[in-house]
PDB file of N, H, CA, C and O in Angstrom:
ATOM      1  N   UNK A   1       0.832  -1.175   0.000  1.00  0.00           N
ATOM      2  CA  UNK A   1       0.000   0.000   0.000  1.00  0.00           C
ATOM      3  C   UNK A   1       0.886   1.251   0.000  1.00  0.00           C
ATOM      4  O   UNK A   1       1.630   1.418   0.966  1.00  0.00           O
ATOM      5  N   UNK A   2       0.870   2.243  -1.107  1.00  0.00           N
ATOM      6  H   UNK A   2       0.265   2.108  -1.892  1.00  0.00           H
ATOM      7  CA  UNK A   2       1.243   3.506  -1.175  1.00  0.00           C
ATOM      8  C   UNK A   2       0.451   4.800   0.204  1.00  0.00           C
ATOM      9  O   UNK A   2      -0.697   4.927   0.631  1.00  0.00           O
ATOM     10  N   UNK A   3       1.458   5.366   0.439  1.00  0.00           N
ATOM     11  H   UNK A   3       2.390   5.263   0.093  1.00  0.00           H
ATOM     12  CA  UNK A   3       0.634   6.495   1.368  1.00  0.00           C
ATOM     13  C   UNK A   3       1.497   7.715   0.866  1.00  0.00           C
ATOM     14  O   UNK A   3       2.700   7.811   0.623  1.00  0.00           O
ATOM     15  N   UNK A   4       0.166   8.860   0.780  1.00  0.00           N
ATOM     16  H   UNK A   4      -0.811   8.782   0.978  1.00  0.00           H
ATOM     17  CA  UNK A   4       1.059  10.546   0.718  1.00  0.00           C
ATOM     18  C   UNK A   4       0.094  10.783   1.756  1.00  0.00           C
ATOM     19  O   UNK A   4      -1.025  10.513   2.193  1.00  0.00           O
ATOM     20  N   UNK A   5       1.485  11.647   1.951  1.00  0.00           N
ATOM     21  H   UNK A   5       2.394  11.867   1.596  1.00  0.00           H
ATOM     22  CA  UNK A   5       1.388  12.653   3.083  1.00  0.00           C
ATOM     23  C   UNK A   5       2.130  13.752   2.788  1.00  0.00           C
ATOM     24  O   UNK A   5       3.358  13.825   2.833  1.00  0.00           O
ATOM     25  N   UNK A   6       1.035  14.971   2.356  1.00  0.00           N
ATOM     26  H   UNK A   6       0.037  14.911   2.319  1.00  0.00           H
ATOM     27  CA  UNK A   6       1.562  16.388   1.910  1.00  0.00           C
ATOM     28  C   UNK A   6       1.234  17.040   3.503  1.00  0.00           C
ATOM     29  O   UNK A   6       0.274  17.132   4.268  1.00  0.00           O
ATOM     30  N   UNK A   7       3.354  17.593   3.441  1.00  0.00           N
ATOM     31  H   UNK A   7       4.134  17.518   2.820  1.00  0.00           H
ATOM     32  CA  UNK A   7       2.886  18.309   4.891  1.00  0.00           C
ATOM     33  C   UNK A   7       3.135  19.517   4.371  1.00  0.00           C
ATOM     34  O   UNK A   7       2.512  20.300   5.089  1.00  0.00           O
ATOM     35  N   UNK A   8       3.926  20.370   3.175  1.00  0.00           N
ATOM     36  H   UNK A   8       4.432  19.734   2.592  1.00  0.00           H
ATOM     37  CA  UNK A   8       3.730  21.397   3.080  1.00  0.00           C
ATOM     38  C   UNK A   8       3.559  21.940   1.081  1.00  0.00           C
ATOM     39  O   UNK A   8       3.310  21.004   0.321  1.00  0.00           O
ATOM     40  N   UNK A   9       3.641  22.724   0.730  1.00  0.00           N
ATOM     41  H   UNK A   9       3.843  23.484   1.347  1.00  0.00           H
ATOM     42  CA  UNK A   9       3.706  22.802  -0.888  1.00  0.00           C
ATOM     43  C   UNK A   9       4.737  22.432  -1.120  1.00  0.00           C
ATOM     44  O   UNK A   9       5.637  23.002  -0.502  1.00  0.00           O
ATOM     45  N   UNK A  10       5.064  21.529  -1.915  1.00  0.00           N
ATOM     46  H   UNK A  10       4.333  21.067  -2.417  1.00  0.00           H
ATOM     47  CA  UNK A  10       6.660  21.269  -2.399  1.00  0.00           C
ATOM     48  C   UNK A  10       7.193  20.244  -1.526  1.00  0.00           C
ATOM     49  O   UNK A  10       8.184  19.716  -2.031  1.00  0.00           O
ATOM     50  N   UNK A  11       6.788  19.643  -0.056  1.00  0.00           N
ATOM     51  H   UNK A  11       5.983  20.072   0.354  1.00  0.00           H
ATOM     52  CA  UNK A  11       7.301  18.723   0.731  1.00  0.00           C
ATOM     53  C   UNK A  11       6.416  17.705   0.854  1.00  0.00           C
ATOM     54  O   UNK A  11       5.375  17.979   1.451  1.00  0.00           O
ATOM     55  N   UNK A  12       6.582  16.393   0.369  1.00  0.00           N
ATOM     56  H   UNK A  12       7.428  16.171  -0.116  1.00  0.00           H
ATOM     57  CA  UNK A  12       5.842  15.151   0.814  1.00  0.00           C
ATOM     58  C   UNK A  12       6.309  14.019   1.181  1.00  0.00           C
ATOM     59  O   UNK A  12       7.367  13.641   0.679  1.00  0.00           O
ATOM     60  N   UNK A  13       5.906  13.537   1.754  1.00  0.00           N
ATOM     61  H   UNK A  13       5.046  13.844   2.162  1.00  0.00           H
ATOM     62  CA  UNK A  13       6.233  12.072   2.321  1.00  0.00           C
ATOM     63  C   UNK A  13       5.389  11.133   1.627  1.00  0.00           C
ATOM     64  O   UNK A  13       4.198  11.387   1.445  1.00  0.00           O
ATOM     65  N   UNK A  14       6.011   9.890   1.161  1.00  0.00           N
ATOM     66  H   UNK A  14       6.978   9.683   1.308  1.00  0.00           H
ATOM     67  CA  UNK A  14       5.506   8.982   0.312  1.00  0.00           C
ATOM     68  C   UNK A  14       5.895   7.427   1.353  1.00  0.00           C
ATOM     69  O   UNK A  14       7.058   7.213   1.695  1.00  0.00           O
ATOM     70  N   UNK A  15       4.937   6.628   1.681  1.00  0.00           N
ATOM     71  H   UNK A  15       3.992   6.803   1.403  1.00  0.00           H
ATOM     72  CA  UNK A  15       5.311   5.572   2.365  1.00  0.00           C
ATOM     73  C   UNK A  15       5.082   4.317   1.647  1.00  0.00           C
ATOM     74  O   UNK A  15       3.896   4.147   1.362  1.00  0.00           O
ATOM     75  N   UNK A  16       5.838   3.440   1.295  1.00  0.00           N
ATOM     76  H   UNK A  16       6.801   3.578   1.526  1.00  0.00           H
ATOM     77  CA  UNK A  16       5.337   2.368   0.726  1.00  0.00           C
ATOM     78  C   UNK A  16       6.704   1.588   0.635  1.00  0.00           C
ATOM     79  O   UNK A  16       7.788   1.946   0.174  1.00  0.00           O
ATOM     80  N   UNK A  17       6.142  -0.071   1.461  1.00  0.00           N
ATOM     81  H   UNK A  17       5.262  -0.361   1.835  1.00  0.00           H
ATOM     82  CA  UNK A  17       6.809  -1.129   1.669  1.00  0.00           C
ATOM     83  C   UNK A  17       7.257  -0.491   3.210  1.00  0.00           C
ATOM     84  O   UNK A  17       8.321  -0.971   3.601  1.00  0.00           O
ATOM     85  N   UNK A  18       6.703   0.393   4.045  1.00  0.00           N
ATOM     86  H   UNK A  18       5.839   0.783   3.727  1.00  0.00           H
ATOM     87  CA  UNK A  18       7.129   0.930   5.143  1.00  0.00           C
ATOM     88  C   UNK A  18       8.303   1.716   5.166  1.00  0.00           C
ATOM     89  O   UNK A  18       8.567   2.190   6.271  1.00  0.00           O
ATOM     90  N   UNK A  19       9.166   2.010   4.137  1.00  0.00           N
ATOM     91  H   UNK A  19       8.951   1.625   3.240  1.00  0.00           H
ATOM     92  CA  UNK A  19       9.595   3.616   3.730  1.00  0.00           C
ATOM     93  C   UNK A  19       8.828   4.431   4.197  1.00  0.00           C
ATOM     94  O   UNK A  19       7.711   4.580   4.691  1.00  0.00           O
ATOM     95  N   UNK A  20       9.927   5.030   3.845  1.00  0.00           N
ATOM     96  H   UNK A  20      10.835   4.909   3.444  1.00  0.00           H
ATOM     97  CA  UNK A  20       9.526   6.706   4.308  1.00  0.00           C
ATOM     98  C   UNK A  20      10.586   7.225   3.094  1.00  0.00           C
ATOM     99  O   UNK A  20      11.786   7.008   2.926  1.00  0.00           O
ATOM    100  N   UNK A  21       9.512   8.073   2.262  1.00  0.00           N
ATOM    101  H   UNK A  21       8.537   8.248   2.398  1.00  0.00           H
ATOM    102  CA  UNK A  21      10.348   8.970   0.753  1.00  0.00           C
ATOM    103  C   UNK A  21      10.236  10.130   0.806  1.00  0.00           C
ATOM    104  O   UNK A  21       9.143  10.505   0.384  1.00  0.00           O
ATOM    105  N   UNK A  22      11.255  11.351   1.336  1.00  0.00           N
ATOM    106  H   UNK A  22      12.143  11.046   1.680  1.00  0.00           H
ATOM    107  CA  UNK A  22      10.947  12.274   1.396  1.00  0.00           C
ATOM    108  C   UNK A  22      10.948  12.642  -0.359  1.00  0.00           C
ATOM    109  O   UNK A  22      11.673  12.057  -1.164  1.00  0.00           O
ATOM    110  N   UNK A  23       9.975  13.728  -0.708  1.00  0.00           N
ATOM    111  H   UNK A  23       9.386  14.203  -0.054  1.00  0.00           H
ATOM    112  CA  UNK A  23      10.211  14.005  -2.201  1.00  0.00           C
ATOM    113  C   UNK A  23       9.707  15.820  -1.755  1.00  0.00           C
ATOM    114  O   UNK A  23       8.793  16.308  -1.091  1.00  0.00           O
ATOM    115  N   UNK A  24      10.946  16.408  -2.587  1.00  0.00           N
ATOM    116  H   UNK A  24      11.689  16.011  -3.126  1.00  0.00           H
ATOM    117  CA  UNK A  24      11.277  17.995  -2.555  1.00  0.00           C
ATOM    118  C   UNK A  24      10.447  18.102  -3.862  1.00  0.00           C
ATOM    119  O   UNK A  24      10.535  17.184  -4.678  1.00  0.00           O
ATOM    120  N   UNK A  25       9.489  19.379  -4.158  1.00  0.00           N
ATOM    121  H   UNK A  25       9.417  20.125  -3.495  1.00  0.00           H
ATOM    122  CA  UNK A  25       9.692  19.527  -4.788  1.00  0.00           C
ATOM    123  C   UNK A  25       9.178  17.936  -5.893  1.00  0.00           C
ATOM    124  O   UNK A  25       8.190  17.483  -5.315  1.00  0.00           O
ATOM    125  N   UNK A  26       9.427  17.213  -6.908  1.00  0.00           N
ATOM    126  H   UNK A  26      10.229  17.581  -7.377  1.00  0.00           H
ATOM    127  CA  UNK A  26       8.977  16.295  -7.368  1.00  0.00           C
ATOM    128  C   UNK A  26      10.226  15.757  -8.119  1.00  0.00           C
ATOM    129  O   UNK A  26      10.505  15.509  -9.292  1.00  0.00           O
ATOM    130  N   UNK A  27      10.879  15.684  -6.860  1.00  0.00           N
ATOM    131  H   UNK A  27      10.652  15.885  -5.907  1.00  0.00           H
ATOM    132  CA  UNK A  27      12.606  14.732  -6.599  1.00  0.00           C
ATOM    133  C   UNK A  27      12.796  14.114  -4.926  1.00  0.00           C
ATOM    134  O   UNK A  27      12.846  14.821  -3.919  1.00  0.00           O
ATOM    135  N   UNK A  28      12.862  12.979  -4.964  1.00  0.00           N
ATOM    136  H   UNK A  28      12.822  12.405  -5.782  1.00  0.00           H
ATOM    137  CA  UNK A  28      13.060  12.330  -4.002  1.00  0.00           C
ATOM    138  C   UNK A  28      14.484  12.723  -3.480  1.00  0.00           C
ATOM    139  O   UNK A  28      15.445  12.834  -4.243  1.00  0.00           O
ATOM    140  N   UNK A  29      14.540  12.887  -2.392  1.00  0.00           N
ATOM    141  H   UNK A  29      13.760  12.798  -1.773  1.00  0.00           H
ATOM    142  CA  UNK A  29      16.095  13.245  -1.598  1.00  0.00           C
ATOM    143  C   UNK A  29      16.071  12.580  -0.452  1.00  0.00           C
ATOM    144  O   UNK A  29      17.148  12.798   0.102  1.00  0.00           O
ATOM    145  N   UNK A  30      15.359  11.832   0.243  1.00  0.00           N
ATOM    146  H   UNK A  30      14.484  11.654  -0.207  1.00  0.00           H
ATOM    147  CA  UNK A  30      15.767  11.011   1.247  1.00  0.00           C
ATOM    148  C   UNK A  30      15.351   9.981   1.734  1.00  0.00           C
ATOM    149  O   UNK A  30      14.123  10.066   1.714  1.00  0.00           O
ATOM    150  N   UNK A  31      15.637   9.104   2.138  1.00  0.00           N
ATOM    151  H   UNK A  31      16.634   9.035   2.154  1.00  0.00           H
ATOM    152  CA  UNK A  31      14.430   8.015   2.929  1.00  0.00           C
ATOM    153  C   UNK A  31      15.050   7.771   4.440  1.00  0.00           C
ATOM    154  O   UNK A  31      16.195   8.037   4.803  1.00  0.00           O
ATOM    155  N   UNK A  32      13.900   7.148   5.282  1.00  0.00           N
ATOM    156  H   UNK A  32      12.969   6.932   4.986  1.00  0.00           H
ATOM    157  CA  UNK A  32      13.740   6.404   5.808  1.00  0.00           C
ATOM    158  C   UNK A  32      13.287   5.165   6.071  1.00  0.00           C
ATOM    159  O   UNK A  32      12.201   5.005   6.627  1.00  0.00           O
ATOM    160  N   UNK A  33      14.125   4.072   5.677  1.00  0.00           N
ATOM    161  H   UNK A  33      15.008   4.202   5.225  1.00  0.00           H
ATOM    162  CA  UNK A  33      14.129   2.665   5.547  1.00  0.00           C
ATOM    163  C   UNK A  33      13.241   1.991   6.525  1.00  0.00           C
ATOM    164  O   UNK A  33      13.033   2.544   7.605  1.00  0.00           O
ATOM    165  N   UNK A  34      12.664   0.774   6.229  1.00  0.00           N
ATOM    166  H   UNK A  34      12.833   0.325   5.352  1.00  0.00           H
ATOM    167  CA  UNK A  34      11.788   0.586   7.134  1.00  0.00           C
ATOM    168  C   UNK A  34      12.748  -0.139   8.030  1.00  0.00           C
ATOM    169  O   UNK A  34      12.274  -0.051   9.162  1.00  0.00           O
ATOM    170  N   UNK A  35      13.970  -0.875   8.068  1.00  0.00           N
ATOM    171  H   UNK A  35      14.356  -0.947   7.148  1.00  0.00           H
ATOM    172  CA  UNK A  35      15.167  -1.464   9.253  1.00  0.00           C
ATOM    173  C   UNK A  35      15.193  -0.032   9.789  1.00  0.00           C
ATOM    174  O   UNK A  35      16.118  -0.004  10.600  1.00  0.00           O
ATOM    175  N   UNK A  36      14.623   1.147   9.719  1.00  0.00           N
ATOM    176  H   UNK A  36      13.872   1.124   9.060  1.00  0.00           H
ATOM    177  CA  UNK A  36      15.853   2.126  10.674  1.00  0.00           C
ATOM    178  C   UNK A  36      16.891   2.782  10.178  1.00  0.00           C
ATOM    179  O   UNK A  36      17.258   3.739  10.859  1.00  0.00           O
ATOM    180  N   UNK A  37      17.615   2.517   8.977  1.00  0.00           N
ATOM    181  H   UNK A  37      17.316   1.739   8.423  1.00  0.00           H
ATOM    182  CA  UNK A  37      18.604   3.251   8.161  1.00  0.00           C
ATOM    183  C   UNK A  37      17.838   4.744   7.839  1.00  0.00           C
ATOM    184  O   UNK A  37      16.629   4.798   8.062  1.00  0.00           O
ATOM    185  N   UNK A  38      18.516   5.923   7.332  1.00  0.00           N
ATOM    186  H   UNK A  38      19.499   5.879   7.151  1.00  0.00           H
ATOM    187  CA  UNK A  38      18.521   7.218   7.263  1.00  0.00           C
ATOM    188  C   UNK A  38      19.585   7.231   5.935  1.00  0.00           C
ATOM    189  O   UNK A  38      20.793   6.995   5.902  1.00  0.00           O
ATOM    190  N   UNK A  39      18.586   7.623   4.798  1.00  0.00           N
ATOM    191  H   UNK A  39      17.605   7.814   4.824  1.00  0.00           H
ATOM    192  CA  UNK A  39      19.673   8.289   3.812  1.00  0.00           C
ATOM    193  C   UNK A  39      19.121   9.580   3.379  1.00  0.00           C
ATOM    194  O   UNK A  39      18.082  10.188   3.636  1.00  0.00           O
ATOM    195  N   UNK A  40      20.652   9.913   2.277  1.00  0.00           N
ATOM    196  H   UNK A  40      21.496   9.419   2.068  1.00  0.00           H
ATOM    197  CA  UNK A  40      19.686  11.424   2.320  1.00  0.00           C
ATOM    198  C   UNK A  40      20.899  11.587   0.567  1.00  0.00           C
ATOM    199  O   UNK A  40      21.702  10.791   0.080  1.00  0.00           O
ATOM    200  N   UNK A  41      20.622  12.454   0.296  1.00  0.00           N
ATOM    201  H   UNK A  41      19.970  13.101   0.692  1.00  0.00           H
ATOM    202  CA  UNK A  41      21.001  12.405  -1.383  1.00  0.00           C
ATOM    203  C   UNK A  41      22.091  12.825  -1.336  1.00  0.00           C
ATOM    204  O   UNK A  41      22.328  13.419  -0.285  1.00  0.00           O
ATOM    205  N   UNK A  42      23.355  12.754  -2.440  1.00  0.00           N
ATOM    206  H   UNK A  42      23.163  12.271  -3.295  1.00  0.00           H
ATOM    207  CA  UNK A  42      24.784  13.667  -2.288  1.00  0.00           C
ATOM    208  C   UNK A  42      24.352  14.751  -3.145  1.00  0.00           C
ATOM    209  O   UNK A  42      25.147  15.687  -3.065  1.00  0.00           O
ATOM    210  N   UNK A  43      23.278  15.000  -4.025  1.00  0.00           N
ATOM    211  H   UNK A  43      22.632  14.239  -4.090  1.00  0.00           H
ATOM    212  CA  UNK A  43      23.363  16.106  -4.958  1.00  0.00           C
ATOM    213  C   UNK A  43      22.830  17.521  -4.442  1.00  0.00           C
ATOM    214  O   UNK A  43      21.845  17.752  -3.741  1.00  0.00           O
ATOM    215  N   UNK A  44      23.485  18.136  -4.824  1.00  0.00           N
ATOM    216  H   UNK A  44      24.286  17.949  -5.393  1.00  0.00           H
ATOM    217  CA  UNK A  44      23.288  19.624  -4.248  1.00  0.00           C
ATOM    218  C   UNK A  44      21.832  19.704  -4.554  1.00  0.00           C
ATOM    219  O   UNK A  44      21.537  18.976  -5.503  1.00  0.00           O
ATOM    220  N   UNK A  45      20.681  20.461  -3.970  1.00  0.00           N
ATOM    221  H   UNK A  45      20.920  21.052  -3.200  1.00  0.00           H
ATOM    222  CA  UNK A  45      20.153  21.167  -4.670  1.00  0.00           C
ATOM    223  C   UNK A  45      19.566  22.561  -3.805  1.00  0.00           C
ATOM    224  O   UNK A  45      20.430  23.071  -3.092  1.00  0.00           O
ATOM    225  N   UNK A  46      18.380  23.150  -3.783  1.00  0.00           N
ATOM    226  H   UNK A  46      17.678  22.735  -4.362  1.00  0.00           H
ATOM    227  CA  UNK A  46      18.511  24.318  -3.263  1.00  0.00           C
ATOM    228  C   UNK A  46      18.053  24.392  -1.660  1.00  0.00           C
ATOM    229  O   UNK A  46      17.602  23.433  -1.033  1.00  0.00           O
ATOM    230  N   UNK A  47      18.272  25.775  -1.112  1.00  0.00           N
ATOM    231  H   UNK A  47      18.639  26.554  -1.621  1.00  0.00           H
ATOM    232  CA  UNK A  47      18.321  25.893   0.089  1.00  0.00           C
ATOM    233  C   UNK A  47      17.156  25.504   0.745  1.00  0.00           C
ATOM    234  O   UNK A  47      17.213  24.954   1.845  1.00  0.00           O
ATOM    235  N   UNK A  48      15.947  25.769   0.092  1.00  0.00           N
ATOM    236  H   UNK A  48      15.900  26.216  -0.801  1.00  0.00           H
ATOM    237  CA  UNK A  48      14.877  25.295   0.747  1.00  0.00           C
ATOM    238  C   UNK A  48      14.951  23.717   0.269  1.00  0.00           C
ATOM    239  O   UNK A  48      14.643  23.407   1.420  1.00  0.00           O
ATOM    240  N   UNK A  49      15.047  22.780  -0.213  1.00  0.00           N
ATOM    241  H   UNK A  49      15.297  23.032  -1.148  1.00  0.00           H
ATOM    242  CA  UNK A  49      15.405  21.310  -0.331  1.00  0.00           C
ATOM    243  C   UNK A  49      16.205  20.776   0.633  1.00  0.00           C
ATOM    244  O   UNK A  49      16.074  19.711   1.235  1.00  0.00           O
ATOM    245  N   UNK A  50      17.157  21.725   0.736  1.00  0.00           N
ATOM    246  H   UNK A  50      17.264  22.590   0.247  1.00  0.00           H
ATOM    247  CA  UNK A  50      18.394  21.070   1.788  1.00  0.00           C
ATOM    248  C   UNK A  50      17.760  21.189   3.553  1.00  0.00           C
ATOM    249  O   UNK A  50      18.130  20.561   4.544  1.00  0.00           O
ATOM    250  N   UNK A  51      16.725  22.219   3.414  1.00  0.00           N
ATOM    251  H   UNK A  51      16.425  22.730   2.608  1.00  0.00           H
ATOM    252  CA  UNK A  51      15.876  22.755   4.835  1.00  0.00           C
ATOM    253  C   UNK A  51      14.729  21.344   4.842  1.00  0.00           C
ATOM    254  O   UNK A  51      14.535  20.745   5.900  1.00  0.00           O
ATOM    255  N   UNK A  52      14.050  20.935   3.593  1.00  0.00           N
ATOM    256  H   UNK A  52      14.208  21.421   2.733  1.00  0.00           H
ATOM    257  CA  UNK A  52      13.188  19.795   3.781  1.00  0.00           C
ATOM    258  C   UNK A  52      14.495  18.707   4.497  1.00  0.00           C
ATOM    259  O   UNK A  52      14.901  18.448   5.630  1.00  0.00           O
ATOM    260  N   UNK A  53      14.737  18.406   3.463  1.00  0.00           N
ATOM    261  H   UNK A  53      14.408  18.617   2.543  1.00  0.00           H
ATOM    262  CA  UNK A  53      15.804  17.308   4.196  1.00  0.00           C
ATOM    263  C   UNK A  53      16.192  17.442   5.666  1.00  0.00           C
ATOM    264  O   UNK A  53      16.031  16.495   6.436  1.00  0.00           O
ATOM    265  N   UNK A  54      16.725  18.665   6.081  1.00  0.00           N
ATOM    266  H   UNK A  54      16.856  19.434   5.455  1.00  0.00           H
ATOM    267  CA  UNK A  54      17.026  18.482   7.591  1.00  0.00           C
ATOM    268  C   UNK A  54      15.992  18.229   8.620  1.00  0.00           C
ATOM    269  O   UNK A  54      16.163  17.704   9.720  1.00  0.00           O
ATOM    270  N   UNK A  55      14.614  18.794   7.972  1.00  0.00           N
ATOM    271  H   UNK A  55      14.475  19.221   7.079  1.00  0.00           H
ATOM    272  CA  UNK A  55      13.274  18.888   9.062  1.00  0.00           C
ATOM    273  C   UNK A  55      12.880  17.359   8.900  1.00  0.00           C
ATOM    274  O   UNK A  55      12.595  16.870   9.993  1.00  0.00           O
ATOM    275  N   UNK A  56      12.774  16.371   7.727  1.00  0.00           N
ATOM    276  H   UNK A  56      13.006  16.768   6.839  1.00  0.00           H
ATOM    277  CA  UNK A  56      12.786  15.413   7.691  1.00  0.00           C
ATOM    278  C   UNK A  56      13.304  14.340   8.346  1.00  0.00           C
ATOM    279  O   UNK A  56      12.713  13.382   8.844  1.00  0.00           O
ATOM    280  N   UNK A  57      15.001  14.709   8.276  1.00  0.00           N
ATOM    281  H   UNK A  57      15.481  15.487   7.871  1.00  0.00           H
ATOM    282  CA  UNK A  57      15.650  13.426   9.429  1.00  0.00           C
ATOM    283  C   UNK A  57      15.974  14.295  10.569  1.00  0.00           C
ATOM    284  O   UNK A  57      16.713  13.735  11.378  1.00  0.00           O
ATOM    285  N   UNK A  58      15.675  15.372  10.840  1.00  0.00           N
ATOM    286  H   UNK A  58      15.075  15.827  10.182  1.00  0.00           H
ATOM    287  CA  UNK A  58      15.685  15.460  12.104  1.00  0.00           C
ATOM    288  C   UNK A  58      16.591  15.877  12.913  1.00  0.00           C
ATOM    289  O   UNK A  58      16.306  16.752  13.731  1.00  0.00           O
ATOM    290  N   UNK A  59      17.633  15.431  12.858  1.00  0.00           N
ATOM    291  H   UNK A  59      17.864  14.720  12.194  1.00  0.00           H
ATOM    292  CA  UNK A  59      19.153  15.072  13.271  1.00  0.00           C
ATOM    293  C   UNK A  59      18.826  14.152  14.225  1.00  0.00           C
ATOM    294  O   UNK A  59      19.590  14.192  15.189  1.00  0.00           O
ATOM    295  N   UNK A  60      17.802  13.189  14.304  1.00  0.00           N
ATOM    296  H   UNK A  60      17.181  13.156  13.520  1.00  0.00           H
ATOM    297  CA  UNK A  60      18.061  11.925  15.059  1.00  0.00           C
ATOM    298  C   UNK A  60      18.231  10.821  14.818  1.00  0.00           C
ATOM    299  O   UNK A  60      17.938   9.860  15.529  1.00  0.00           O
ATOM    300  N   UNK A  61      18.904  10.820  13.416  1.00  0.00           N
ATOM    301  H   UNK A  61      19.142  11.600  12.838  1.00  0.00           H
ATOM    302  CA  UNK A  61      18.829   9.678  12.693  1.00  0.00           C
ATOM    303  C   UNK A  61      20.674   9.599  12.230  1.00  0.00           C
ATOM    304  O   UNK A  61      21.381  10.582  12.002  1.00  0.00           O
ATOM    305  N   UNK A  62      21.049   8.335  12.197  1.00  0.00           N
ATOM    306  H   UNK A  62      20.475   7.538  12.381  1.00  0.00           H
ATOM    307  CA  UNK A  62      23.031   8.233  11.428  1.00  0.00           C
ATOM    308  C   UNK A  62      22.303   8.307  10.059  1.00  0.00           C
ATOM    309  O   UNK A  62      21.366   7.620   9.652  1.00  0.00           O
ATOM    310  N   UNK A  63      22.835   9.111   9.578  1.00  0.00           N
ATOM    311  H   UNK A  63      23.596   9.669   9.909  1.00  0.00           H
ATOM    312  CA  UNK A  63      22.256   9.118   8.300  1.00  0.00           C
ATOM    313  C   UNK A  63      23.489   9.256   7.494  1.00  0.00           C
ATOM    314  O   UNK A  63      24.474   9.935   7.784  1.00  0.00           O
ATOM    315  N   UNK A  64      23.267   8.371   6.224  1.00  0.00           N
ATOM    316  H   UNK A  64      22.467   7.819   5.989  1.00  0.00           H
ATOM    317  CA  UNK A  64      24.083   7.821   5.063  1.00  0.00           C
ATOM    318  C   UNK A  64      23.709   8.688   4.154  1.00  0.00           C
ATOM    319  O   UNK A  64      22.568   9.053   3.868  1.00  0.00           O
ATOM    320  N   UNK A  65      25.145   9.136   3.527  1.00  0.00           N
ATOM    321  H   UNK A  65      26.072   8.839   3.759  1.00  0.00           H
ATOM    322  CA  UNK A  65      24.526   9.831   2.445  1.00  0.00           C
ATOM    323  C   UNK A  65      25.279   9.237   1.520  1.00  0.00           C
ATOM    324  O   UNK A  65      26.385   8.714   1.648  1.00  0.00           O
ATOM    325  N   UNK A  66      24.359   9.397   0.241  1.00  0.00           N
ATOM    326  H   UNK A  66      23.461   9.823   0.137  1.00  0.00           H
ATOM    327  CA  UNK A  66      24.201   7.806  -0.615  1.00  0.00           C
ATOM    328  C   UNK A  66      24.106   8.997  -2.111  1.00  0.00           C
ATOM    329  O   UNK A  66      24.122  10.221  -1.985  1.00  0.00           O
ATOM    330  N   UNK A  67      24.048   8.541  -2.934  1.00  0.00           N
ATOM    331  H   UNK A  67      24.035   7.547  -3.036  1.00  0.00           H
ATOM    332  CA  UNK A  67      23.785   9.066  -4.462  1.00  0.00           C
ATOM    333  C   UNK A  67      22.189   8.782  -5.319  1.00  0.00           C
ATOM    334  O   UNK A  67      21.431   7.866  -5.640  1.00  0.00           O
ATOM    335  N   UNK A  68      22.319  10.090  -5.391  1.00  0.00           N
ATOM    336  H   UNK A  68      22.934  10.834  -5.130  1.00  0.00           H
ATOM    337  CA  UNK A  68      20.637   9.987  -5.891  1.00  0.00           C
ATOM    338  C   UNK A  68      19.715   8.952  -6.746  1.00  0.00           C
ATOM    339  O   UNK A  68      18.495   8.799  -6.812  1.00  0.00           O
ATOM    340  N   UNK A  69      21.301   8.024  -7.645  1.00  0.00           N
ATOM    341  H   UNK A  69      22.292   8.148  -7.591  1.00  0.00           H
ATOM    342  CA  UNK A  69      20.340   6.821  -7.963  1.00  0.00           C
ATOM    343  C   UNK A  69      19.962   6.095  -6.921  1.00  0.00           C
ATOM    344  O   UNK A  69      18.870   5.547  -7.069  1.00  0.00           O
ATOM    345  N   UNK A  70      20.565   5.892  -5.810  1.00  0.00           N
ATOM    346  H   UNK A  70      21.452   6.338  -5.690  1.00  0.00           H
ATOM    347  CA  UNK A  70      20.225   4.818  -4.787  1.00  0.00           C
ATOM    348  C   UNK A  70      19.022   5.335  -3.688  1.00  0.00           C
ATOM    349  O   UNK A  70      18.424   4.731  -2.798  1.00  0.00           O
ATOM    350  N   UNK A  71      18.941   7.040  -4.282  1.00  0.00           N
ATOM    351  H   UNK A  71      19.426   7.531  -5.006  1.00  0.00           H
ATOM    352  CA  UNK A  71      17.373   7.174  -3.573  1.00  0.00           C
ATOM    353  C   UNK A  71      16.167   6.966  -4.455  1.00  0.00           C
ATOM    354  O   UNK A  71      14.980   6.806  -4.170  1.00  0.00           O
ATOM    355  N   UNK A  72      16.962   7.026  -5.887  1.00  0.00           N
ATOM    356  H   UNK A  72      17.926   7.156  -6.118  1.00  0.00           H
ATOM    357  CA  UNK A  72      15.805   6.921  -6.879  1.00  0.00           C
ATOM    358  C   UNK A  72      15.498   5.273  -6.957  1.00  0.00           C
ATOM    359  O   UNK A  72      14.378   4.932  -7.337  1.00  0.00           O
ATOM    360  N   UNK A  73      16.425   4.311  -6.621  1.00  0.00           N
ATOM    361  H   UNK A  73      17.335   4.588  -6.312  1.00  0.00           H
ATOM    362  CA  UNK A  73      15.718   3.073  -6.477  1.00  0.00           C
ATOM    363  C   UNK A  73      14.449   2.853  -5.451  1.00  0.00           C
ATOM    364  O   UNK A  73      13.598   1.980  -5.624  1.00  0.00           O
ATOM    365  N   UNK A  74      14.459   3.842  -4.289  1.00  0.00           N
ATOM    366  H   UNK A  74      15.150   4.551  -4.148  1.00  0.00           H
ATOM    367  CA  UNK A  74      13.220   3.366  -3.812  1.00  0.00           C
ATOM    368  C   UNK A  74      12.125   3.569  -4.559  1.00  0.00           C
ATOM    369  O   UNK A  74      11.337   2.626  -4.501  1.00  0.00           O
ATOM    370  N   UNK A  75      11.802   4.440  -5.224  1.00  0.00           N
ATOM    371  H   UNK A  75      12.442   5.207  -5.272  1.00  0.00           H
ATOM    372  CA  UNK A  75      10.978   4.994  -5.701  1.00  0.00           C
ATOM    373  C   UNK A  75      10.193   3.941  -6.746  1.00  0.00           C
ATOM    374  O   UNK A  75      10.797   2.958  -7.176  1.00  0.00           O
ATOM    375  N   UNK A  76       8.904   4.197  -7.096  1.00  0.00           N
ATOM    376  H   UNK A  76       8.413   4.995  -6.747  1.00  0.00           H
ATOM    377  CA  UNK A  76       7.837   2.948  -7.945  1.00  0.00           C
ATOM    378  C   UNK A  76       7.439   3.815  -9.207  1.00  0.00           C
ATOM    379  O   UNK A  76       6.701   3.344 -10.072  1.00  0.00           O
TER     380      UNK A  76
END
């Protein structure tokens, strides 16, 4: 089962297989794995993206930062 969850314009959370997909904007930049892992994208992009991403993991998470194909594999 797919789930959105729009928390703001441009920021959503997409859950499916118990992920967690953050998507900026309509580019995925991070997940939360359903084991508990924390990744988050190496590609630059802009300041408000890089602000989703931090409100996303939080800073309570070890988070891996991985390359945007390997966030684009979660994705369906």
């Amino acid at each position: 089962m797919i789930k959105v969850k729009s928390i703001r314009h441009n920021y959503n959370i997409i859950t499916h297989q118990d992920n967690q997909i953050l998507y900026s904007y309509e580019t995925p930049v991070a997940v939360l794995h359903a084991n508990g892992a924390a990744f988050r994208t190496d590609q630059k992009y802009s300041t408000t993206t890089s602000r989703h991403i931090n409100k996303f993991l939080d800073g309570r998470y070890a988070v891996e930062i991985v390359s945007q194909n390997y966030i684009n594999a979660f994705t369906i």
